[in-house]
FIKOLZA-1660 file (N, C-alpha, C; in steps of 0.1 Angstrom, whole numbers, plus 5000, padded with zeros to 4 digits):
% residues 113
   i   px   py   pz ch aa at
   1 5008 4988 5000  A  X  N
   1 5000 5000 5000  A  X CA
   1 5009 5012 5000  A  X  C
   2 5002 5022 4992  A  X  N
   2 5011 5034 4988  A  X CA
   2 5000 5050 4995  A  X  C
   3 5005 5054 5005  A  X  N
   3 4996 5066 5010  A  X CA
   3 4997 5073 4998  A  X  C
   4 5007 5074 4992  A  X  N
   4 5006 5086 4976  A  X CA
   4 4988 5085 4970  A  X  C
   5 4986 5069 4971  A  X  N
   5 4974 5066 4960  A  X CA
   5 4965 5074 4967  A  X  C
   6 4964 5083 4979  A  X  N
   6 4948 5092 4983  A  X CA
   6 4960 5106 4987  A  X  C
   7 4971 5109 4982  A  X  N
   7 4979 5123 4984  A  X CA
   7 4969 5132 4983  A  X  C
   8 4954 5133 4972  A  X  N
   8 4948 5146 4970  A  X CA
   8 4943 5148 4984  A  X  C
   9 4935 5136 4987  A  X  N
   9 4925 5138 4998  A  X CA
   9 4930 5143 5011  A  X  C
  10 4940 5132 5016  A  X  N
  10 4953 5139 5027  A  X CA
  10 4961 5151 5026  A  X  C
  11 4960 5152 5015  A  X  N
  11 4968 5167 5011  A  X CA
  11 4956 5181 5018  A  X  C
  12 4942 5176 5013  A  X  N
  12 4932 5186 5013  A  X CA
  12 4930 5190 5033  A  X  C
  13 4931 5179 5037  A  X  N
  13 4932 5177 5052  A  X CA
  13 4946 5184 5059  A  X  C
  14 4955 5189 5050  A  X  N
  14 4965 5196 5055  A  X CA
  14 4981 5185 5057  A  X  C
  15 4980 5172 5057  A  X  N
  15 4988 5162 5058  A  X CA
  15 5000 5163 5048  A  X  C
  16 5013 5159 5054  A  X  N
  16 5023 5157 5044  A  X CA
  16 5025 5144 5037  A  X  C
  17 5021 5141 5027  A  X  N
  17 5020 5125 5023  A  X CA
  17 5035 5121 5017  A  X  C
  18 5041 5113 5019  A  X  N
  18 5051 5108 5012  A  X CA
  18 5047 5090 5008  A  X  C
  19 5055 5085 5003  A  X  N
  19 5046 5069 5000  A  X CA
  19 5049 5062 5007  A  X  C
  20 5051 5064 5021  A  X  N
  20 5054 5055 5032  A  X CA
  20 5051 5061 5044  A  X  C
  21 5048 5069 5048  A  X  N
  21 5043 5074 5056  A  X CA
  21 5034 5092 5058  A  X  C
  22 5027 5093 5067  A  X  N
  22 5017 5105 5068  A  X CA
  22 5019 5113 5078  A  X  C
  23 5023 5125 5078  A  X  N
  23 5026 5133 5088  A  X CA
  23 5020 5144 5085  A  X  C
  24 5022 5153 5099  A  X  N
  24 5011 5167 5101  A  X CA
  24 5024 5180 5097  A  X  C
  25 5015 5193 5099  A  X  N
  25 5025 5202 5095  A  X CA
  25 5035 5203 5105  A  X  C
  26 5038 5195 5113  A  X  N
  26 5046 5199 5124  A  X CA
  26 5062 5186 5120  A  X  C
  27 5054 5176 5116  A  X  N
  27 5068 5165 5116  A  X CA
  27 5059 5151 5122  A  X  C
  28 5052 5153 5131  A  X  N
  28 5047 5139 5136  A  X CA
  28 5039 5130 5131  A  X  C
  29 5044 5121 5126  A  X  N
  29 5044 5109 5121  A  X CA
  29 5031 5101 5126  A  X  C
  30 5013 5102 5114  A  X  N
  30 5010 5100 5122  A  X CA
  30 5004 5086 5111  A  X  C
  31 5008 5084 5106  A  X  N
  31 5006 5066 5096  A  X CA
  31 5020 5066 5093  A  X  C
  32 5021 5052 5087  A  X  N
  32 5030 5043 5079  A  X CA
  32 5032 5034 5082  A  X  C
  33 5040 5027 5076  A  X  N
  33 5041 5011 5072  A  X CA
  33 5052 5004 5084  A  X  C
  34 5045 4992 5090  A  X  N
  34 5049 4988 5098  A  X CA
  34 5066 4975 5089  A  X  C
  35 5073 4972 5099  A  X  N
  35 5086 4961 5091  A  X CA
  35 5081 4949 5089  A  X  C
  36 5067 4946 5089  A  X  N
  36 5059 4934 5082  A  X CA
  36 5058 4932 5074  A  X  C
  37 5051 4951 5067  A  X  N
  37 5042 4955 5052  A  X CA
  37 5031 4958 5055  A  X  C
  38 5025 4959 5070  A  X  N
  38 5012 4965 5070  A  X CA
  38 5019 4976 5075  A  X  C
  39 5007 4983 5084  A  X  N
  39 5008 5001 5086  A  X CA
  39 5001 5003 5093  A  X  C
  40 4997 5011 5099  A  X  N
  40 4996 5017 5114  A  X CA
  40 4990 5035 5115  A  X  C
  41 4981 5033 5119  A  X  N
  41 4974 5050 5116  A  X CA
  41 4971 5054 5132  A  X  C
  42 4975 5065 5134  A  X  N
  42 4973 5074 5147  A  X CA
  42 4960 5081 5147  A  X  C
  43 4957 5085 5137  A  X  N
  43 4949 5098 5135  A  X CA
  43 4935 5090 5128  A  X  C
  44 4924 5092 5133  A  X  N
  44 4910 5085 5130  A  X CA
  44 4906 5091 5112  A  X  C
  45 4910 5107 5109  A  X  N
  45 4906 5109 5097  A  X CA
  45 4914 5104 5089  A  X  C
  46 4926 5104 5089  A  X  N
  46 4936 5092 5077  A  X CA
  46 4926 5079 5077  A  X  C
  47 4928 5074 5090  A  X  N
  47 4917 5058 5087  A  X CA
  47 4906 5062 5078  A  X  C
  48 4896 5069 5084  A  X  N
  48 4890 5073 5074  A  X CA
  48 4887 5076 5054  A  X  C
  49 4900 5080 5056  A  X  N
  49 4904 5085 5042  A  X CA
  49 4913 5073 5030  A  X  C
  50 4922 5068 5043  A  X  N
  50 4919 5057 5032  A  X CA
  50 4913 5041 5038  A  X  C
  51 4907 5044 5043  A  X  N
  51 4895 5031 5045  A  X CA
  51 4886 5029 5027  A  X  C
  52 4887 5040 5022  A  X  N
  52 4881 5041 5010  A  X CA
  52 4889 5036 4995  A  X  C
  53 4888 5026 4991  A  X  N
  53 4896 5020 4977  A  X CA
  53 4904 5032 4972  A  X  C
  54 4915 5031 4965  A  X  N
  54 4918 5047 4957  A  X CA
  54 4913 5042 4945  A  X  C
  55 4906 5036 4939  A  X  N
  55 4898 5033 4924  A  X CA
  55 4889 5042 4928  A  X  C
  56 4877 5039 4936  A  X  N
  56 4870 5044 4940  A  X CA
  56 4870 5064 4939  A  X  C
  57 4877 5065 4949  A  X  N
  57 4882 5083 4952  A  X CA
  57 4886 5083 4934  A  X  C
  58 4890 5080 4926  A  X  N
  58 4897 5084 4916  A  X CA
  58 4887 5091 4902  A  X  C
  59 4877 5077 4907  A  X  N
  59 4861 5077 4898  A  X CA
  59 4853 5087 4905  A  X  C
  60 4853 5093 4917  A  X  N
  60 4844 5102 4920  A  X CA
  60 4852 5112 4915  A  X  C
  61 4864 5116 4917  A  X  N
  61 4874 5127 4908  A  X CA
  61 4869 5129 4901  A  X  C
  62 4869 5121 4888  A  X  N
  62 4867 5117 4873  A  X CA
  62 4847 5126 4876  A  X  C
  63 4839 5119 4881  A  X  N
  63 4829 5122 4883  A  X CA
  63 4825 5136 4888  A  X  C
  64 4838 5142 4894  A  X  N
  64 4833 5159 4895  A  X CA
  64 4839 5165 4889  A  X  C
  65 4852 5162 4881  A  X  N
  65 4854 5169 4870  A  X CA
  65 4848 5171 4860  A  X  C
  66 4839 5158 4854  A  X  N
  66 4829 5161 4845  A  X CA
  66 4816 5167 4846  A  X  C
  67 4811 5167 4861  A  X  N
  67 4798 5176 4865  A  X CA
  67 4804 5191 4862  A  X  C
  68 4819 5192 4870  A  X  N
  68 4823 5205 4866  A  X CA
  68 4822 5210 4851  A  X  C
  69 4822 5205 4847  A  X  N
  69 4827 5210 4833  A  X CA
  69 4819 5212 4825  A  X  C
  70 4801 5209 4833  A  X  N
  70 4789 5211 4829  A  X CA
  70 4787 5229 4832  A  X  C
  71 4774 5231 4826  A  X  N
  71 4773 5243 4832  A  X CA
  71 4764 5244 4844  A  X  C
  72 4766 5251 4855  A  X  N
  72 4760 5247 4866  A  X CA
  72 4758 5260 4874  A  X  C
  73 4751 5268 4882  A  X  N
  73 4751 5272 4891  A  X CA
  73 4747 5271 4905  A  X  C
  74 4749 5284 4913  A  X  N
  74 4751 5281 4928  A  X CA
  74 4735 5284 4932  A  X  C
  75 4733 5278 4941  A  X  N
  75 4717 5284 4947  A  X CA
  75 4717 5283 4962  A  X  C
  76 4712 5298 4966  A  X  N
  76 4711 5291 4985  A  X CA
  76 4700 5283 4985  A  X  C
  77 4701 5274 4995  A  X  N
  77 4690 5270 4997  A  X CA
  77 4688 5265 5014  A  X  C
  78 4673 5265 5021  A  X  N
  78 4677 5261 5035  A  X CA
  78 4682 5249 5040  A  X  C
  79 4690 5246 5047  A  X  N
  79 4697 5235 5055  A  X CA
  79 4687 5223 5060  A  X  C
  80 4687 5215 5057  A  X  N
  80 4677 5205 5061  A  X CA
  80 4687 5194 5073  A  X  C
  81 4676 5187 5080  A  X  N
  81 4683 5178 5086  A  X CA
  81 4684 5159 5078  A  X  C
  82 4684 5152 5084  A  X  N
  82 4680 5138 5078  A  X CA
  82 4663 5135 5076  A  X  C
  83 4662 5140 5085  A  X  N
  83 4643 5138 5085  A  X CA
  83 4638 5147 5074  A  X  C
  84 4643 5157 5072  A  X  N
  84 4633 5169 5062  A  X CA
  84 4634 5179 5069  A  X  C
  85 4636 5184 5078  A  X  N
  85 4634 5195 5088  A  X CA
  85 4642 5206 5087  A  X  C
  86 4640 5217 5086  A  X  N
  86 4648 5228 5085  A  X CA
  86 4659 5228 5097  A  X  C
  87 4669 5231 5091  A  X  N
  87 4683 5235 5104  A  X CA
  87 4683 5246 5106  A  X  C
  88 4684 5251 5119  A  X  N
  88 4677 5263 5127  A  X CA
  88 4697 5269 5126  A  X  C
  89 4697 5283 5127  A  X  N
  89 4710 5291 5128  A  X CA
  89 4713 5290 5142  A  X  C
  90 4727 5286 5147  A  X  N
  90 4734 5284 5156  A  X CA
  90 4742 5308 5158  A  X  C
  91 4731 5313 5168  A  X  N
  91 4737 5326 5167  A  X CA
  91 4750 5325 5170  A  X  C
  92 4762 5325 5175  A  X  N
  92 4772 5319 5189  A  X CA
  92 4782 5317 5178  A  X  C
  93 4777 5311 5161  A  X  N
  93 4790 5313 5153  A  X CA
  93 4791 5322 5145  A  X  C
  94 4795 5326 5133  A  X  N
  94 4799 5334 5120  A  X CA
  94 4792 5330 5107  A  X  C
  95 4793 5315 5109  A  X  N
  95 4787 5309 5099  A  X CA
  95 4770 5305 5100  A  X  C
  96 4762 5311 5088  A  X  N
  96 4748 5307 5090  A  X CA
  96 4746 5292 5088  A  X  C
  97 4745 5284 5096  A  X  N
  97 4740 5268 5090  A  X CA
  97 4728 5272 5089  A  X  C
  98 4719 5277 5087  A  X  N
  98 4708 5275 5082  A  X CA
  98 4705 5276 5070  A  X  C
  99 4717 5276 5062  A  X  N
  99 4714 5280 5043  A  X CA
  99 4725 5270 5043  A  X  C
 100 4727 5268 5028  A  X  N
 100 4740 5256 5018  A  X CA
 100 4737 5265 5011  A  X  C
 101 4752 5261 5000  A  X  N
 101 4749 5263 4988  A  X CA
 101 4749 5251 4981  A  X  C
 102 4741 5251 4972  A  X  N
 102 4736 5241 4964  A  X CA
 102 4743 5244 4946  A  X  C
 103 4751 5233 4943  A  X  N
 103 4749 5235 4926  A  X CA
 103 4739 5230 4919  A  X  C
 104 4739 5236 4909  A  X  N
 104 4721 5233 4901  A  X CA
 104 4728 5231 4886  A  X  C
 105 4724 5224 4880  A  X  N
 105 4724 5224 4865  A  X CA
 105 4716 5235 4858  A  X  C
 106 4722 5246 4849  A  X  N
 106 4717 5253 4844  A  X CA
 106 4712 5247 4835  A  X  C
 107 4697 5254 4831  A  X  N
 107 4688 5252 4821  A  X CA
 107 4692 5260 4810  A  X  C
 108 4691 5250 4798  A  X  N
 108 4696 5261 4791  A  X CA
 108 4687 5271 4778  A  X  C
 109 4686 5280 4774  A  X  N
 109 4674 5288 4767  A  X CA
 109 4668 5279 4760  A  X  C
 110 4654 5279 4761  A  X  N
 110 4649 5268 4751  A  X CA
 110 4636 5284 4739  A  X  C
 111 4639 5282 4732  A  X  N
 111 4630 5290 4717  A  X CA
 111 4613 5289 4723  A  X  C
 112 4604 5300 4722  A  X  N
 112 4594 5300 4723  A  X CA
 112 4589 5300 4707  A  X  C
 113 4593 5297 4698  A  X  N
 113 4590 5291 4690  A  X CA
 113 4584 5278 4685  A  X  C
% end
């Protein structure tokens, strides 16, 4: 196993990836590969990140670069929970969670003709 194969995703988390081991901005060593061939993760979101195939992460890549490259725009819209329920604004932060932004597929002019 090669940490390089999820470098974007660890990279986006702030991680220094090299192909044998995962460290933070500071130097601490928090994956790599044990003198068996397996490997050893300190940090729950590495596990997380690559618990996930790199085929997989590669194909969702592939998959938002082509949505990207549609035309699309942004929409607010309100925050829902898992049931349907509107997400109420937390005053206390900066950030409204009561809106997302949403991309939308633009429609494109259609002729009243």
């Amino acid at each position: 196993m090669k940490f390089t194969d999820w470098k974007v995703e660890l990279e986006e988390c702030n991680y220094v990836v090299t192909e044998d081991a995962v460290t933070n901005g500071r130097g601490d060593v928090l994956a790599g590969k044990d003198p068996y061939g397996g490997y050893y993760v300190n940090d729950s979101r590495i596990q997380d990140i690559i618990s996930v195939k790199p085929n997989v992460v590669k194909k969702a890549v592939k998959k938002v670069k082509k949505a990207s490259a549609k035309a699309t725009e942004l929409v607010m819209e309100r925050a829902r929970n898992k049931d349907g329920h509107y997400i109420a604004d937390d005053p206390s932060t900066e950030v409204n969670e009561a809106w997302v932004v949403k991309t939308v597929k633009s429609k494109g002019k259609k002729d009243a003709s």
